[in-house]
N, C-alpha and C positions, 0 to 999 in steps of 0.2 A: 504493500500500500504506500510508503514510502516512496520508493521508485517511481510510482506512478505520479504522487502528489507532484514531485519534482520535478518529471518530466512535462504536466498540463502548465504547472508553472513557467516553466521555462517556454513554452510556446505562447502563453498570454502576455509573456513580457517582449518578446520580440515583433508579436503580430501588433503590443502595444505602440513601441518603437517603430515599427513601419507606419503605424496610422499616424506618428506624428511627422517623419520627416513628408511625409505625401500632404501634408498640410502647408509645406514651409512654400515659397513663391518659386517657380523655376525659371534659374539664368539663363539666356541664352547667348553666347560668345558669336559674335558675327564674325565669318571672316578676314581676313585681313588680305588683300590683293597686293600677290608678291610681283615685286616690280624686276623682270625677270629681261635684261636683254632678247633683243627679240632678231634672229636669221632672217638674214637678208639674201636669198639664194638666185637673184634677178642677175647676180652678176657674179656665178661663179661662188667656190667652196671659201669660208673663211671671211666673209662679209657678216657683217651686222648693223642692225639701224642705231646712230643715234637715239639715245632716247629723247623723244618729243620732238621727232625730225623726220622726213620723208628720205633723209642722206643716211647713204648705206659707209660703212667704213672697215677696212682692212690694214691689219697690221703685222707685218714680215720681215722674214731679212735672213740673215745664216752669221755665222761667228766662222771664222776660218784661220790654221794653224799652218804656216807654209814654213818650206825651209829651202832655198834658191841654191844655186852651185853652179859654178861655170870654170871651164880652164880655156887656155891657150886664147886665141884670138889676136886683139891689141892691148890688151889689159892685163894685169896681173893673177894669177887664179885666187878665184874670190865665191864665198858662201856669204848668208844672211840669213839668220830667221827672222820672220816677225808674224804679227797677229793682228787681224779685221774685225770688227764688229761694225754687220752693215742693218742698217735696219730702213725697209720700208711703207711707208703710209701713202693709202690711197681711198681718194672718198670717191662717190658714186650718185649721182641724184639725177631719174628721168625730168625731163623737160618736157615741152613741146616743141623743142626745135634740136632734141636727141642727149643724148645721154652726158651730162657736166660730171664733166672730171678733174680734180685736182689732186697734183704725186709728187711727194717729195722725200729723196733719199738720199740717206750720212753714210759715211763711211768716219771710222778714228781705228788709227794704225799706231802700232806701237814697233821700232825697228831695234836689232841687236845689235846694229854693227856702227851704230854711233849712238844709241840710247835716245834718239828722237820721237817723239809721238805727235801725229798732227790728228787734227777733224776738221772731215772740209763736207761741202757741198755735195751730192754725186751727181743728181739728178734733180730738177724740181721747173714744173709745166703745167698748166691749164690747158683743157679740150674742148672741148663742147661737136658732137657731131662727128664730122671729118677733120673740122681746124686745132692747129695746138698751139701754143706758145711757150715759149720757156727757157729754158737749159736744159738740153737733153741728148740722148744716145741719137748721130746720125745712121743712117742705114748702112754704112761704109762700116759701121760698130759689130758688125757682124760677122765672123768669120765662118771656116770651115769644120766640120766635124776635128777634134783632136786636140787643138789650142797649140798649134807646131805653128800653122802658116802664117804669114807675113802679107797681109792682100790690101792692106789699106795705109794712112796716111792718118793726118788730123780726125777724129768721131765725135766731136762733143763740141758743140755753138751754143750761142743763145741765137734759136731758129724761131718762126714762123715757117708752119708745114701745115699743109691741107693735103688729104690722105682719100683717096677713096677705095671701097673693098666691095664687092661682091663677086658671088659665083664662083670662088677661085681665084678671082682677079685682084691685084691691087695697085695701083698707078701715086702716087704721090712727088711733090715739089716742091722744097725747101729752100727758102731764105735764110743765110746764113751769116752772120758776124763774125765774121776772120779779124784775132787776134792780129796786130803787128807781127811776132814769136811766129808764127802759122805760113806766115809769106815772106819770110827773109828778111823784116825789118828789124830785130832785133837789137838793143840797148841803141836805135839811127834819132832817139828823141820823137820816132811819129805816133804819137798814143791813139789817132782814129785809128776807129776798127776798118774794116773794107769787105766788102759784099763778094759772097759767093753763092754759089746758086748749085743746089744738087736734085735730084730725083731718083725715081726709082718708078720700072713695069715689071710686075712677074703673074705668075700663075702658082696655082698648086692643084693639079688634080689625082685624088688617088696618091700612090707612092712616088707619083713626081712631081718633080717642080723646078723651077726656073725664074731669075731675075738679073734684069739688069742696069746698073745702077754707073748712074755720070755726073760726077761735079768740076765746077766750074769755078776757078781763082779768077774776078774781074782785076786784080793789080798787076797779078804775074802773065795773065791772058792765056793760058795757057788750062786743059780740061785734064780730067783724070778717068778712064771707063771701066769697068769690073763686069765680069761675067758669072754669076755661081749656079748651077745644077744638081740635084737632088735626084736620087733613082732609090728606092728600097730590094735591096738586091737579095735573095736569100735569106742568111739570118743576122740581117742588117741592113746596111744604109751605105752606098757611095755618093760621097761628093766631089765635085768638078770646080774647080775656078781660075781664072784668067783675068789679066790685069793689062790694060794698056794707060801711057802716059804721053801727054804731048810735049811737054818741061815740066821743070822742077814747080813746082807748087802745093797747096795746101792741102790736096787731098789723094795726092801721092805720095808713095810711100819713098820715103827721104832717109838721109843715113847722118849721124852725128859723129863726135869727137873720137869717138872710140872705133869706130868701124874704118874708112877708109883711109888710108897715110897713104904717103909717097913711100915705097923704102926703097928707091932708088938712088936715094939722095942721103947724105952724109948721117945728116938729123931726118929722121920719118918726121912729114911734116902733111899735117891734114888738108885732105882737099875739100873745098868746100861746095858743094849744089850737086853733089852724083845723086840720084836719085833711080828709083827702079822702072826703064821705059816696057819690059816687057816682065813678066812673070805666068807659070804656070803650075799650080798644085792642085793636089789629089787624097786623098784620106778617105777610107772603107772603115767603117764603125762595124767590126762582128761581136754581137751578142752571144756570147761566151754561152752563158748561163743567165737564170734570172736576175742577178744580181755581181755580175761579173761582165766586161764587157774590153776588148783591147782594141784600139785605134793605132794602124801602121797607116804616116801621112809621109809625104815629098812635096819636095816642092826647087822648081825650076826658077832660075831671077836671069834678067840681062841688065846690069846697071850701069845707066847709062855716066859718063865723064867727062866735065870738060876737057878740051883739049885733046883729048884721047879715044880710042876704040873704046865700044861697050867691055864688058868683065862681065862672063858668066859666070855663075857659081851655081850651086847645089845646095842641099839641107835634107833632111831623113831623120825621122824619127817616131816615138809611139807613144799612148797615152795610155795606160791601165787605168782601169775606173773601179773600184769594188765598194758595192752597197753591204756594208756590215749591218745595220740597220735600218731603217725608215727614220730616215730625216739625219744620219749619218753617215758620211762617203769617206773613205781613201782617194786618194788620187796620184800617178805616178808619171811625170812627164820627162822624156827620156830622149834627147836630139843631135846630130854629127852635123855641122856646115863644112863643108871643104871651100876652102875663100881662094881669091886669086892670089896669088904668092906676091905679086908686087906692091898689093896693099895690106895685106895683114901678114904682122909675125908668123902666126900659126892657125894651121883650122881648129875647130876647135869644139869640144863640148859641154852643152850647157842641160840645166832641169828644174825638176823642183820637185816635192814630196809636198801633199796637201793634204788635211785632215778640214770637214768640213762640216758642219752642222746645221741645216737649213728648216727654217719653222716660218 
């Protein structure tokens, strides 16, 4: 009887306790709207809106760990390391007169072989459409599979370029600000810049493609032409390219202190305005593996001299590429010039070892 008492007890005190909390008022907690960046997929992976904006924005770049080395040539054998942190910003906002765009990219380098560190500029332009303004990569900025060839001259203005693209096609024409430094004027006191004028037609259809690209030094008067070709060949990619040059000017490819000397003469003594009139290179990208890939490039030059015959030379070399990770690469670049014996001490070879991180 005990037990029992106990037990009714014990249930009249809880059924108690429940009729009195079902008496009390009930809270109800509203939620709270998380304010959650919001993907912006109109213009590709890695875009997001502003908050309280119709602008889409994108933030990138890679950190890069190099190590250079070079022997023979005119120079004494020489290594460096040093370190990149590049980073790029790019916003995005439809119009009604086509997509505005605004990009701007740093670079800060830090060097071993004098303890220098600089941060500069790399890039930075307005779009809108077709049209662009800015500071920015000319089309000449672009080389051949490999990063061995030599196909261009000055890449970087502050341009006006109007671009047009479809179907494959792309045609564009640029207005270009040529430095004094860029057309022989160098420490002459002329600080105007001077006009030059470039373009660019190609196509891409399928695994091929072609373009070709002509600029124009208005000081020097003289044009510069580049030919490149694209084929997907197997288990990879060949590239083609060809260079012609009328004279020496700013967006051919020119040679400095260190490359051409006389050593004919007592003192090697530099020649100044050789410049490269003809060139031809080639590089095959085979994909190795998925994440393995080796590039064997050449390339052919006729530099042209005052005063003297053209000087042919040579170059060969290869680029290993290994993806250890996603969004982390190796890189191995590996190259022979044989030079003309009356302008360089010795032929010679150069490289570099790159570790690279790109996000």
């Amino acid at each position: 009887m005990n037990v029992k008492s106990l037990l009714l007890g014990s249930a009249a005190a809880v059924a108690a306790a429940s009729g009195a909390q079902a008496a009390d008022p009930v809270v109800v907690i509203e939620p709270v709207a998380a304010n959650y960046v919001e993907i912006c997929d109109a213009f590709g992976a890695g875009y997001f809106y502003i908050p309280g904006t119709e602008t889409c924005l994108d933030i990138g770049g890679y950190i890069r760990f190099q190590i250079d080395a070079q022997t023979g040539a005119n120079s004494p054998d020489s290594w460096n390391v040093w370190t990149r942190g590049h980073i790029d910003i790019s916003s995005k906002t439809e119009t009604e007169l086509g997509v505005l765009t605004g990009f701007i990219s740093l670079n800060s380098e830090y060097y071993s072989d004098d303890g220098s560190s600089t941060t500069y500029l790399d890039e930075t332009y307005l779009a809108l459409g077709g049209f662009q303004a800015g500071y920015f990569n000319s089309y000449w900025d672009q080389g051949l599979l490999g990063e061995i060839d030599d196909l261009n001259g000055q890449t970087k203005f502050n341009s006006v370029r109007y671009v047009y693209t479809g179907d494959g096609f792309v045609g564009g024409i640029s207005l270009d600000a040529l430095e004094p430094s860029m057309i022989g004027l160098m420490n002459s006191g002329n600080n105007v810049p001077h006009l030059g004028v470039s373009g660019r037609i190609g196509f891409q259809a399928g695994g091929v493609g072609a373009k070709l690209d002509v600029g124009y030094d208005t000081y020097n008067e003289e044009a510069a032409f580049r030919a490149m070709a694209s084929l997907a060949l197997g288990p990879g990619a060949l590239d083609l390219g060809a260079i012609y040059a009328t004279g020496w000017n700013a967006y051919a490819v020119t040679y400095g202190a260190n490359d051409f000397q006389d050593y004919s003469l007592a003192t090697p003594t530099v020649i100044p305005g050789v410049y490269a009139e003809w060139a031809l290179a080639a590089g095959y990208k085979l994909n190795v593996s998925d994440n393995f890939a080796m590039t064997p490039a050449v390339q052919w030059t006729s530099a042209n001299i005052p005063g003297a015959d053209n000087e042919d030379f040579w170059s060969a070399g290869v680029l290993f590429d290994y993806t250890i990770v996603e969004g982390l690469s190796a890189k191995l670049n590996v190259r022979y010039t044989d030079t003309p014996d009356q302008y360089y001490a010795d032929d010679y070879w150069a490289g570099w070892f790159r570790l690279q991180r790109d996000f």
